[in-house]
C-alpha positions as CSV (number, residue, x, y, z in Angstrom):
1,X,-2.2,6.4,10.2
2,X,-1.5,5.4,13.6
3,X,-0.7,1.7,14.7
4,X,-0.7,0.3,18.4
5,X,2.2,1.3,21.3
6,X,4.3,-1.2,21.7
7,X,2.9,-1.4,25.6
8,X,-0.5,-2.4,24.3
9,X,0.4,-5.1,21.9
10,X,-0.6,-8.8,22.7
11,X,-0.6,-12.3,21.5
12,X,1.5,-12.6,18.3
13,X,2.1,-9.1,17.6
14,X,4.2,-9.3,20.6
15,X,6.1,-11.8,19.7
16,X,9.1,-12.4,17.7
17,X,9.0,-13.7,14.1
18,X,10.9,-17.0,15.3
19,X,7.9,-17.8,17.6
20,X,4.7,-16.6,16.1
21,X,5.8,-18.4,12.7
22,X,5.5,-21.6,14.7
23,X,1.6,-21.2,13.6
24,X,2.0,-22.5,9.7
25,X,-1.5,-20.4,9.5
26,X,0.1,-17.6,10.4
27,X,3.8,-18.2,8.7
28,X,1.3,-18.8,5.4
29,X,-0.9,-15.7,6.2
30,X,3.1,-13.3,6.2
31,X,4.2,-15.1,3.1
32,X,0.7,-14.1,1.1
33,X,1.3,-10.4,2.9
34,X,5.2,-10.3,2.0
35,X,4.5,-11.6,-1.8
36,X,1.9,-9.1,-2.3
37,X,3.5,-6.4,-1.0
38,X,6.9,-7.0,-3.0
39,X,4.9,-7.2,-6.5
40,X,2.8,-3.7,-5.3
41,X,6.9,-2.4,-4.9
42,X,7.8,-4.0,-7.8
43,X,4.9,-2.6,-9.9
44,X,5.2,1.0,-8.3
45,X,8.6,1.0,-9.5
46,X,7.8,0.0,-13.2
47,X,4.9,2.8,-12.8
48,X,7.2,5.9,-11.3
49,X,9.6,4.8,-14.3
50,X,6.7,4.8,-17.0
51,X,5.1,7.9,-15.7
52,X,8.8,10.1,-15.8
53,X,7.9,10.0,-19.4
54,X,5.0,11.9,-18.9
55,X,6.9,14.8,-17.4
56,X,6.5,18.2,-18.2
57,X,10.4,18.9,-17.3
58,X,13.7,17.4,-16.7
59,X,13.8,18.2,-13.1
60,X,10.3,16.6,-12.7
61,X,11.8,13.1,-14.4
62,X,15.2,13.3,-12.5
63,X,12.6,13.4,-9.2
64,X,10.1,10.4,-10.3
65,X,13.8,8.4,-11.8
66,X,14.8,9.0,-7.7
67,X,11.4,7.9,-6.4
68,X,11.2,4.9,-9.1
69,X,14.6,3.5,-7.4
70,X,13.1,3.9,-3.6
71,X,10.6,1.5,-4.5
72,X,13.2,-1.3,-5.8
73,X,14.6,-0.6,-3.1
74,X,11.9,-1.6,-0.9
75,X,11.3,-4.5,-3.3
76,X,14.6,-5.7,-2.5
77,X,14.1,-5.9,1.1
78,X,10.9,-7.7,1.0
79,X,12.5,-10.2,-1.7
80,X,15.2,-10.8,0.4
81,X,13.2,-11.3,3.4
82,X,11.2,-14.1,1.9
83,X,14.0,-15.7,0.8
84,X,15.6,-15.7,4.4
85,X,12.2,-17.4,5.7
86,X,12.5,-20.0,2.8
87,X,9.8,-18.7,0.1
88,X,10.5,-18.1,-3.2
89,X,10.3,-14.9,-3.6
90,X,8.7,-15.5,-7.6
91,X,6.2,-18.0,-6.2
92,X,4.9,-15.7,-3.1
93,X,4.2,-13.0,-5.4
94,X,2.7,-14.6,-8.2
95,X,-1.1,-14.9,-6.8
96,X,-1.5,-11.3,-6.4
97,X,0.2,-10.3,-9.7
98,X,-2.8,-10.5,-12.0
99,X,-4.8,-8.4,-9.0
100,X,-2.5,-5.5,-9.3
101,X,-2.1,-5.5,-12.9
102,X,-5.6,-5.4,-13.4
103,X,-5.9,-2.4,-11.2
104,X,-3.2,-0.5,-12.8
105,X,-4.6,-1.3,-16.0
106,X,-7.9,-0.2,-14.8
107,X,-6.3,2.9,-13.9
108,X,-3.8,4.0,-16.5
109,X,-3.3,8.1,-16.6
110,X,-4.2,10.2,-19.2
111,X,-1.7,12.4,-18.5
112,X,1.2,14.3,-16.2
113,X,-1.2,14.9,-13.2
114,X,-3.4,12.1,-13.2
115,X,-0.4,10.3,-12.9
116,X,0.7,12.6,-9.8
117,X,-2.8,11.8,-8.1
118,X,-2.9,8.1,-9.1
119,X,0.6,7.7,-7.1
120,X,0.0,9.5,-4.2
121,X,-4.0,8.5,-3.7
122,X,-3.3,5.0,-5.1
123,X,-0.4,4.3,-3.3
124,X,-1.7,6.3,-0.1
125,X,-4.7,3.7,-0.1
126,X,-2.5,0.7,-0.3
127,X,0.3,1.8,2.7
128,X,-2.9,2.6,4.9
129,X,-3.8,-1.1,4.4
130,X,-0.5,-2.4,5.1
131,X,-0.5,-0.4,8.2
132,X,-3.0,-1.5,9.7
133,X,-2.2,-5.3,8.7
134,X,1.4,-4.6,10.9
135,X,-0.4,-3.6,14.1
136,X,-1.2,-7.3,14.1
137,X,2.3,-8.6,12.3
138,X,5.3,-9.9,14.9
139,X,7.6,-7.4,15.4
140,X,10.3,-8.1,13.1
141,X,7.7,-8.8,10.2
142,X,5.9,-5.6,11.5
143,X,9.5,-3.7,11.3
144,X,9.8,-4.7,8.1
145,X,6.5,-3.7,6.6
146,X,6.7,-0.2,8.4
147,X,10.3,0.5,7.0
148,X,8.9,-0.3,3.3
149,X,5.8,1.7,3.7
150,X,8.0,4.9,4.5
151,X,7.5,7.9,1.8
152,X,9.5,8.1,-0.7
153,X,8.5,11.7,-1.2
154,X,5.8,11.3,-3.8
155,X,3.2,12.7,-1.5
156,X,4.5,16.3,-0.8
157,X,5.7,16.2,-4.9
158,X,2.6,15.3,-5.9
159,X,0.7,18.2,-3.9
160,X,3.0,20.8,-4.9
161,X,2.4,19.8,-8.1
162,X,-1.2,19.3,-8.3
163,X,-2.3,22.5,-6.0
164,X,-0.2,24.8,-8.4
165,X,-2.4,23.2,-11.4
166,X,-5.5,23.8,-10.2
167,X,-4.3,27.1,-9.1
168,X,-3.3,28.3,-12.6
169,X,-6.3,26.5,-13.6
170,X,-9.0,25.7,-11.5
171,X,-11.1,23.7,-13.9
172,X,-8.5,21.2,-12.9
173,X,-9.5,20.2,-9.8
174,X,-13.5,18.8,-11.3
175,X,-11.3,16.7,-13.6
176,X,-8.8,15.4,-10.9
177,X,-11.3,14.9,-8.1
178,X,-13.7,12.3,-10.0
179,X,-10.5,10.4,-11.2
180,X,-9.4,10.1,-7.8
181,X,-12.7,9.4,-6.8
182,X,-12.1,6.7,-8.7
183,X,-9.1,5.4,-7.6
184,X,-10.2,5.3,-4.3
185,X,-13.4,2.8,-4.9
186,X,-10.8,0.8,-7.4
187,X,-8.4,0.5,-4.5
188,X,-10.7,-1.0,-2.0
189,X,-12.2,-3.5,-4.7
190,X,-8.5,-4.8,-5.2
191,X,-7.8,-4.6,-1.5
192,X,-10.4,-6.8,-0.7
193,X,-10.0,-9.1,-3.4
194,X,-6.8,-10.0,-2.5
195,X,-7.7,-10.6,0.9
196,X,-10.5,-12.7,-0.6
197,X,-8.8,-14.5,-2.3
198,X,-6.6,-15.7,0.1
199,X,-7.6,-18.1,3.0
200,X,-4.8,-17.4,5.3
201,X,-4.5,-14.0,4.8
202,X,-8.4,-13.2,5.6
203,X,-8.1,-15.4,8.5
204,X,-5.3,-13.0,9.6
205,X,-7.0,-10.0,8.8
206,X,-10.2,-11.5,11.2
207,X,-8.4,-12.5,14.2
208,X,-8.5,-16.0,13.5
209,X,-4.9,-17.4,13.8
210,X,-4.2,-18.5,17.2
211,X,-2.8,-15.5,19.2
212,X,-3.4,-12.5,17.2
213,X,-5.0,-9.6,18.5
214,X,-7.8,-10.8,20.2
215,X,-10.7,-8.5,19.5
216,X,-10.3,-7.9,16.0
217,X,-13.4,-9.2,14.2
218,X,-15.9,-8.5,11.4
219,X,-16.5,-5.4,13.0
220,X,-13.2,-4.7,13.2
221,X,-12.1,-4.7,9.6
222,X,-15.5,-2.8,9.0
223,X,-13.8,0.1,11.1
224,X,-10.0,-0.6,9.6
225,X,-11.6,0.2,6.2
226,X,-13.7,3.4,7.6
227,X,-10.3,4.8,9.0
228,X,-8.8,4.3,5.4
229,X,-11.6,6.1,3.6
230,X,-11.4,9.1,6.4
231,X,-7.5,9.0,5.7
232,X,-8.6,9.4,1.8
233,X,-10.2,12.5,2.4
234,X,-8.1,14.6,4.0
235,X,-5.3,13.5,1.4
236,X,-8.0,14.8,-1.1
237,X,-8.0,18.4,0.9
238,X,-4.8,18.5,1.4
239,X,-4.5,18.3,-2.9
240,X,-6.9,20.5,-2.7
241,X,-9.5,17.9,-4.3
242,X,-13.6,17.7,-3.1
243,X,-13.7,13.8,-1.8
C-alpha cells in the first residue's frame, strides 16, 4: 500500500521524533503503537516457529525457521527503540497482549496450508494497518515502522505454496477461501479493538493530536479501512482464493 511523498507531508509527520514527542498525547499515542507492534513481532515469531512443525518437508521448515528469525529480528528493533525513548519495552506491550493472543487463538490452523494463508492474509492485514498509521508517524518513528513492516518473504512462499495446492487439488481453494474469509473479519475486529481500547492511540488515528495530518477524520479512517479490505482482495486473487 502506498503512504504520502515526503513533499506532501505536514504537521507532525514532518517533523522529527525529538519535536513531535514534545506532545505527551502524541509521545503516548507511539508508545501504545511501538508496544503493540513489538508483541504482533514477537507473537509472529513464536507462530512461524510453531507452524515449521506443521511442514510437509525439511526445506519448507528450514524456510519458516528463516522467516521465524526475521520477525525477532524486527522485534528487536522495536524493543530497542522503546527503550531508547524511556518505555519499558514489557510494560508498552503488555495492553495489547491479551488482544493478539485472543486472535491467534481464535484462529489456530488446522493444518500446513491454513497456516500458509493465516500468515500471509493475517499478517498482510496487520502491516496494511501499520502503514497507514506511519503516513501520520514523525519520520524517524515512521522509518522505523516501515523498515519492520518489510517482507520477510512469507508472501511469495505462501502463494507458491498455496496456488500449487489448489492446483493439484482444486477442492482446496472452497476450504481455504472461507478460512481466510475469516481471518480477514477476525483481523479488523482485533484492529479496532486495539485502537478502542486505547485513548491516545484513537485520538492519533482521528487527527486529534495537535499537528497531525490535518484532514484525517471519521471519514478518514472509514476510507483507511476500505483501502485495507480492497488490499485483501487482490491478495486473495493473487492465491488464487474467491474474496
Amino acid at each position: 500500500m502506498e503512504t504520502p511523498d515526503n513533499a506532501t507531508l505536514t504537521g507532525i509527520a514532518a517533523q522529527d521524533w525529538a519535536t513531535a514527542s514534545a506532545v505527551p498525547q502524541y509521545r503516548a499515542a507511539v508508545i501504545d503503537l511501538l508496544g503493540a507492534l513489538a508483541y504482533g513481532e514477537l507473537a509472529a515469531f513464536e507462530r512461524l516457529a510453531e507452524d515449521a512443525k506443521l511442514a510437509p518437508s525439511l526445506a519448507d521448515k528450514a524456510e519458516l525457521a528463516k522467516m521465524a528469525s526475521a520477525e525477532f529480528h524486527h522485534f528487536e528493533q522495536l524493543r530497542d527503540r522503546l527503550a531508547a525513548v524511556d518505555a519499558e519495552p514489557t510494560t508498552a506491550m503488555e495492553p495489547f497482549a491479551r488482544a493478539l493472543d485472543d486472535f491467534h487463538r481464535q484462529t489456530a490452523p488446522s493444518d500446513w496450508l491454513e497456516g500458509l494463508v493465516k500468515a500471509y492474509v493475517g499478517d498482510s492485514i496487520a502491516s496494511d494497518f501499520y502503514r497507514e498509521v506511519a503516513a501520520r508517524l514523525d519520520a524517524d518513528t515512521r522509518a522505523l515502522v516501515l523498515s519492520v513492516l518489510d517482507d520477510t518473504g512469507h508472501g511469495n512462499f505462501a502463494v507458491e505454496k498455496v496456488r500449487a495446492a489448489i492446483d493439484a487439488d482444486p477442492r482446496v481453494g472452497g476450504r481455504l477461501a472461507l478460512w481466510a474469509r475469516r481471518l480477514m473479519g477476525e483481523a479488523l475486529s482485533q484492529a479496532q479493538r486495539v485502537v478502542a481500547e486505547r485513548d491516545a492511540l484513537s485520538t492519533m488515528l482521528v487527527g486529534g493530536v495537535d499537528g497531525m495530518a490535518a484532514g484525517f477524520d471519521l471519514a478518514e479512517v472509514g476510507r483507511m479501512f476500505s483501502r485495507i479490505t480492497e488490499a485483501h482482495t487482490k491478495r486473495m486473487a493473487a492465491l488464487g482464493l474467491a474474496a
